[in-house]
C-alpha positions in Angstrom: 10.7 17.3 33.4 8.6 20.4 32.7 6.3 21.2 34.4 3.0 23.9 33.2 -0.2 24.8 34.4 -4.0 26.3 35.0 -6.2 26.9 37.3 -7.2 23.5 37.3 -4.8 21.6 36.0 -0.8 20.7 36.5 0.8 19.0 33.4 4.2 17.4 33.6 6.2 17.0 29.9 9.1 14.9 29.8 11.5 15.8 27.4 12.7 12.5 26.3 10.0 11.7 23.4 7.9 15.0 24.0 5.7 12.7 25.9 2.5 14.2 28.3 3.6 12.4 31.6 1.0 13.4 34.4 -2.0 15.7 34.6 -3.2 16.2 37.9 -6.5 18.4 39.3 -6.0 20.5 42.1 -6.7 18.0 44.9 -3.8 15.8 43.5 -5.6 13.5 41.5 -3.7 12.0 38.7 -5.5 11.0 35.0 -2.9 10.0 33.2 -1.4 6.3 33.3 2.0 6.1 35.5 3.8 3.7 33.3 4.0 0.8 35.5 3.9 -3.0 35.2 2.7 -4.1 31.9 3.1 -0.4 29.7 6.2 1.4 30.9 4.7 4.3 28.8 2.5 7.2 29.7 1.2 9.2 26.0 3.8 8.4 23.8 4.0 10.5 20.5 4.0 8.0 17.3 6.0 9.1 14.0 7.4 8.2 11.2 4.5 5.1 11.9 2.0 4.2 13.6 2.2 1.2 14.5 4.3 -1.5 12.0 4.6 -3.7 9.3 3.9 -7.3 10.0 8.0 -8.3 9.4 8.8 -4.6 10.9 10.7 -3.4 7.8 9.8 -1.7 5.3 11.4 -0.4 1.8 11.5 3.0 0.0 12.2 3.3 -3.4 13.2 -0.8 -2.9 16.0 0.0 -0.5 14.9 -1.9 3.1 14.6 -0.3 6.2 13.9 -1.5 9.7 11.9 1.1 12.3 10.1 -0.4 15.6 6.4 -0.1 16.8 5.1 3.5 15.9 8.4 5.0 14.8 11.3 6.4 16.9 9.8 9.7 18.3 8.9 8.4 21.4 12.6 7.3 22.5 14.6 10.5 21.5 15.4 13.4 23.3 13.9 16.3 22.0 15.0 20.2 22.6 13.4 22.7 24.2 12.2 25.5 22.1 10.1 27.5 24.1 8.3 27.4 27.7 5.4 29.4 29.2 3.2 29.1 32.7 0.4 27.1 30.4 2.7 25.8 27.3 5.3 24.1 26.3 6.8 23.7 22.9 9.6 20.6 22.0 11.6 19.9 18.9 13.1 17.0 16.9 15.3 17.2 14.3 16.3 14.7 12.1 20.1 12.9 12.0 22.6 10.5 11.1 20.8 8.3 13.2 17.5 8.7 12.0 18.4 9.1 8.7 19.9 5.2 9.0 16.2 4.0 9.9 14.3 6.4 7.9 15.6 8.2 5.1 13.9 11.9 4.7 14.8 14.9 7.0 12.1 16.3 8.9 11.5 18.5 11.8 8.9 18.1 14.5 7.4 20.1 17.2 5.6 19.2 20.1 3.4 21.5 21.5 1.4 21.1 24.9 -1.0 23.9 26.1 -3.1 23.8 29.1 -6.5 26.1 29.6 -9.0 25.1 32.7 -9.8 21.5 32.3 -8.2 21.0 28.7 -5.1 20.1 27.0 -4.2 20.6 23.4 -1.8 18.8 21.8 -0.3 19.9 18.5 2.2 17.9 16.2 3.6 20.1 13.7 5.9 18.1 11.2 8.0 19.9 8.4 9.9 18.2 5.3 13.0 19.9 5.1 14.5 17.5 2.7 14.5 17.7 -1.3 11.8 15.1 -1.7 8.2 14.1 -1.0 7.9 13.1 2.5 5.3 10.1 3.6 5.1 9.6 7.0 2.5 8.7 9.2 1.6 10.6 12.8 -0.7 10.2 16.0 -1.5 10.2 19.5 -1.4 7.6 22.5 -2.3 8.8 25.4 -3.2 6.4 28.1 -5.7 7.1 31.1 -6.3 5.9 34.4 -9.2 3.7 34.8 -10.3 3.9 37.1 -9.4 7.6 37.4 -11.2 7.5 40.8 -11.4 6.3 44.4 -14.2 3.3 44.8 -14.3 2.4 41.2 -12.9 -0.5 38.9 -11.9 -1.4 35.5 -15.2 -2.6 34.7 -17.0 0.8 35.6 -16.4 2.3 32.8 -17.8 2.8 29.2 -16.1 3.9 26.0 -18.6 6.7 24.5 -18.7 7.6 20.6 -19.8 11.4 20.4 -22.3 9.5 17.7 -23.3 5.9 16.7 -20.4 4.0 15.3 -20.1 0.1 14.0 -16.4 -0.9 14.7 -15.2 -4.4 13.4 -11.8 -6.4 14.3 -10.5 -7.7 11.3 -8.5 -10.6 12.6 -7.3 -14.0 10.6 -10.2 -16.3 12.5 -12.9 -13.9 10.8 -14.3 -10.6 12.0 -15.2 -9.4 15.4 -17.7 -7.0 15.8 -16.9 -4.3 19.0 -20.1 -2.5 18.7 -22.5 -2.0 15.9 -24.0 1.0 14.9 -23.7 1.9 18.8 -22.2 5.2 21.1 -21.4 3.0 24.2 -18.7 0.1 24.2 -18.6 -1.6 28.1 -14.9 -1.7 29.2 -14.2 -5.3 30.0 -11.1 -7.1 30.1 -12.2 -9.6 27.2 -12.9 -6.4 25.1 -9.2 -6.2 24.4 -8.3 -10.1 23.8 -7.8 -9.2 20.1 -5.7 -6.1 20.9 -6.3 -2.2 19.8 -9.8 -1.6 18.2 -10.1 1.5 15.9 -12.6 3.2 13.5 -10.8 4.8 10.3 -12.7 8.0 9.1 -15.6 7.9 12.1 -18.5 9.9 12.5 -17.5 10.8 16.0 -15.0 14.0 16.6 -15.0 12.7 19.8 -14.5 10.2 22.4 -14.8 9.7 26.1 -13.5 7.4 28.9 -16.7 7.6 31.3 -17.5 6.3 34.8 -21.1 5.1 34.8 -20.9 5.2 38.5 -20.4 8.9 38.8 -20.8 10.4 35.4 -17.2 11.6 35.3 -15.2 11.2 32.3 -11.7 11.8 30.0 -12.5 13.2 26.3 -10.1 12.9 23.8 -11.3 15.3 20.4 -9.9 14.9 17.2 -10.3 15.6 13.5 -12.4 12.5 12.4 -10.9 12.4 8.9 -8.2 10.1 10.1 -8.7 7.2 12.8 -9.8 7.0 16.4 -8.3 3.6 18.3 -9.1 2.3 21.6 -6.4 -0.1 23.2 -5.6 -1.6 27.0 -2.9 -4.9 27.5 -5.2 -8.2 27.9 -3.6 -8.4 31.1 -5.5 -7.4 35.1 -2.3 -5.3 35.6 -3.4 -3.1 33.3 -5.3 -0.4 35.1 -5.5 2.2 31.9 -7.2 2.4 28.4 -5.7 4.1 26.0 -7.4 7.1 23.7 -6.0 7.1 20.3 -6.3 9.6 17.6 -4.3 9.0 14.4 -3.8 11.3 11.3 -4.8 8.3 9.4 -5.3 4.2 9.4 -1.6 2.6 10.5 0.7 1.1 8.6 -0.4 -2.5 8.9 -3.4 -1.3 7.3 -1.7 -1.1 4.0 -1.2 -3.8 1.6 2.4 -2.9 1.0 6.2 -2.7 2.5 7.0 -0.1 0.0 6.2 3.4 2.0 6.2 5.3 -0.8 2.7 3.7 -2.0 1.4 3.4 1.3 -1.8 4.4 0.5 -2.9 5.9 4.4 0.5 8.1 4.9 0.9 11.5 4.7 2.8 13.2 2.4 4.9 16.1 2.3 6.6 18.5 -0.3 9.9 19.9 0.1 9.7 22.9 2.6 5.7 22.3 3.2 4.3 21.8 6.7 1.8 19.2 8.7 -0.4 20.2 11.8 -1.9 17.6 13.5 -3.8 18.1 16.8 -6.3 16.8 19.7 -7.6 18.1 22.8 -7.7 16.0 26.4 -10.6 17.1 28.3 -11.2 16.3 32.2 -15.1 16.4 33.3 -13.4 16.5 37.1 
């Protein structure tokens, strides 16, 4: 575990799938979710997908592959490239065995650095293979809620930085989450039909706030790609998940073939991919 920090904040990094385990403030108080019960997960880092194909394989160039939910970067080991008081920077690097479930070599760098109340979090993927890369990329990090004493579940509000209409596309017909709205109430029921998101949003941000006190988790992004919103249907579940994306997820193309995946990203030979969000704590 690594372990860097502000003035107000102490992060904790866990090496196996670059994943953002803990942030605390300086009384102790922890924001991010502690992987128990129903999600033993904390932030993972999605890639080569987010999320899957309804049959979980997929093909490229007709040759079938298999990968599980949001790729394999969040159960490998990545190395340690470099390590500061405020920032920490982890690699993956392509194999044998990632070569088995998805055939293009890559290299990615995970990249956490704290200032005050903030953390960035910057996803830099290179193609270093001989071919166009497509690939898809994004963020899960999942928050405490309630983040604070005397609170519950139901105190809190997902915030839009500016009206949005989100709709569920499901096979019973659509359900609408809010419509041309900022402020989504955080019920159980609001996550019987699973993750919510809003491909290409207005909003270039988003906030986890307690109506109670006023206090709130931000998570800002690039709104060219897709902003989700997801908690387990399930009381155990004491955490709602933030999610910026690079772009919509897999299931949201019409195809197995990842090459014409119409949402993923795509690489040339030697060429590079940032992709980045900021956690902010109004603590």
């Amino acid at each position: 575990m690594i372990t860097i920090s502000s003035d107000a904040l102490t992060v904790c990094v866990d090496t196996h799938g670059a994943e953002l385990v803990s942030a605390k403030d300086t009384q102790g108080r922890e924001y991010i979710w502690t992987a128990e019960d129903v999600w033993q997960r904390h932030a993972p880092v999605l890639f080569p997908f987010v999320c899957n194909t309804k049959t979980k394989k997929y093909t490229v160039h007709g040759k079938e592959y298999s990968l599980g939910n949001h790729g394999f970067a969040r159960d490998s080991e990545f190395a340690l490239v470099s390590q500061e008081k405020d920032r920490v920077t982890l690699r993956l690097v392509s194999s044998g065995e990632t070569l088995s479930r998805y055939p293009f070599p890559f290299e990615l760098d995970v990249t956490y650095s704290v200032e005050g109340n903030s953390i960035k979090c910057l996803f830099a993927v290179k193609n270093t293979g001989s071919e166009e890369m497509p690939f898809f990329i994004g963020g899960h990090p999942g928050f405490l809620c309630p983040f604070e004493d005397d609170s519950s579940f139901e105190d809190f509000d997902v915030v839009y930085e500016k009206p949005e209409t989100v709709v569920q596309h499901l096979d019973g017909g659509d359900v609408t989450v809010c419509s041309d709205s900022t402020t989504v109430p955080v019920t159980r029921e609001l996550f019987a039909n699973d993750v919510f998101l809003k491909d290409k949003p207005a909003s270039s941000r988003i906030s986890l706030v307690n109506r109670k006190t006023g206090h709130s988790i931000s998570v800002s992004y690039d709104n060219s790609g897709c902003i989700a919103v997801w908690s387990p249907y399930d009381d155990r579940a004491s955490f709602v998940c933030l999610e910026p994306w690079a772009a919509a997820p897999v299931y949201c193309c019409d195809t197995e073939e990842l090459c014409d995946m119409p949402h993923a990203k795509r690489l040339d030979p030697g060429e590079s991919y940032d992709f980045s969000f900021g956690i902010e704590f109004d603590i």
